[in-house]
Structure formats: structure tokens, C-alpha cells
C-alpha positions as CSV (number, residue, x, y, z in Angstrom):
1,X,7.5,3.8,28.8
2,X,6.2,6.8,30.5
3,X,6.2,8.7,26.6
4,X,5.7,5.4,24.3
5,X,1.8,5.9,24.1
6,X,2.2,9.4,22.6
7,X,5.5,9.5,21.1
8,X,3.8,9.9,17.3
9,X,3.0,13.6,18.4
10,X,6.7,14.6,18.2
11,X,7.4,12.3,14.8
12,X,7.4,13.3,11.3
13,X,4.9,10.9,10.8
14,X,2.2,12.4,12.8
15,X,0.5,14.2,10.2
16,X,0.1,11.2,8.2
17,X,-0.8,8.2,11.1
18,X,-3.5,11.7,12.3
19,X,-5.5,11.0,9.0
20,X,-5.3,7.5,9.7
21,X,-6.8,8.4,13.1
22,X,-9.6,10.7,11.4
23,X,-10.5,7.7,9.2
24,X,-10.6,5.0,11.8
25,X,-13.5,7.7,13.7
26,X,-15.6,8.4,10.4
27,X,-15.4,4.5,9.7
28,X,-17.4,4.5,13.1
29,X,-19.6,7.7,12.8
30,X,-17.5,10.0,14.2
31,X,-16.9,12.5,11.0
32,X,-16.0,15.8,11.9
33,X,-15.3,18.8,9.5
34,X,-11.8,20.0,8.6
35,X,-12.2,23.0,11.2
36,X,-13.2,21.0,13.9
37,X,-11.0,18.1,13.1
38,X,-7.6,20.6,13.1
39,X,-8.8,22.6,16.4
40,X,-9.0,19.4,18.0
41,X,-5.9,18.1,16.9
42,X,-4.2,21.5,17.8
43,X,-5.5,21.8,21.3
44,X,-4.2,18.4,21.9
45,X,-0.7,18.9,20.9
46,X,-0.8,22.3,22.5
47,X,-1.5,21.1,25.9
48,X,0.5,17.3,25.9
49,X,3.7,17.2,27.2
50,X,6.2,14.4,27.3
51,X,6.9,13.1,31.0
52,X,10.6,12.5,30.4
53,X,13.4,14.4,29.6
54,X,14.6,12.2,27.1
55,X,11.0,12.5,24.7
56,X,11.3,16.0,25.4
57,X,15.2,16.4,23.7
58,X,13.9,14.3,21.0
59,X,10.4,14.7,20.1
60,X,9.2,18.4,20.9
61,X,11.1,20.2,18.2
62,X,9.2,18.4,16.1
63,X,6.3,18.3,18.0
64,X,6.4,22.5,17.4
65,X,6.4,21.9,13.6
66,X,3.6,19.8,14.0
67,X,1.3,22.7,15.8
68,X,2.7,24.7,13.1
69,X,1.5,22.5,10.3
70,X,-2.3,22.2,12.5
71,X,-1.8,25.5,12.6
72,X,-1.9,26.3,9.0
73,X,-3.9,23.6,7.7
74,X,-6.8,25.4,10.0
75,X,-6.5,29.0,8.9
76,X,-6.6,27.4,5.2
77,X,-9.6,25.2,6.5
78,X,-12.9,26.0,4.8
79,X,-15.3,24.0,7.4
């Protein structure tokens, strides 16, 4: 339970259910431009860390190739 909250960070998923996130907060007048909306998103997954050892075997591989991804998606960001 300790992980369960945060466990999309490490899925293949997260990308995806983070734009769902992005739309939920413009939907109440949060908006937010692409470069602000990535650097966020990045310094969040930069500093979490899973509590447990298991989430940490099975989610932060993928969890890296997430930062990579907000990684690129901000260099390439115009905004």
C-alpha cells in the first residue's frame, strides 16, 4: 500500500493517464504551457521514490524511461 498511490509513475502508461491529468486541471483553469507542464512533470518524477523494495524492482526501470521521455518532450517543447 505504501507505493499504490504513485505506482502509475513507473508504468508504461504514465505518459498517457499524465495527459489525462493535464486535462482534468485545464477543465478547472489550471492550463499551463507545454514547457511548464513537462518541467513540472519532470521534477516530480525526478525527486519521487517508491518506499518499498518491491515498487522499486518493478517500477523504476520504467520510471527512468519516463524522465527520459519528459525529458525529451521538453527540449522539443516550444512554450
Amino acid at each position: 500500500m505504501a507505493d499504490a498511490d504513485l505506482d502509475v509513475c513507473g508504468r508504461e502508461d504514465f505518459l498517457d493517464r499524465n495527459q489525462f491529468l493535464r486535462a482534468e486541471l485545464v477543465n478547472v483553469g489550471l492550463a499551463s504551457t507545454d514547457r511548464e507542464w513537462y518541467g513540472d512533470q519532470l521534477r516530480f518524477l525526478q525527486l519521487h521514490r517508491y518506499w518499498t523494495a518491491a515498487a522499486r524492482a518493478l517500477r523504476d526501470k520504467q520510471k527512468q524511461a519516463n524522465i527520459a521521455a519528459l525529458t525529451e518532450l521538453l527540449a522539443h517543447s516550444r512554450e
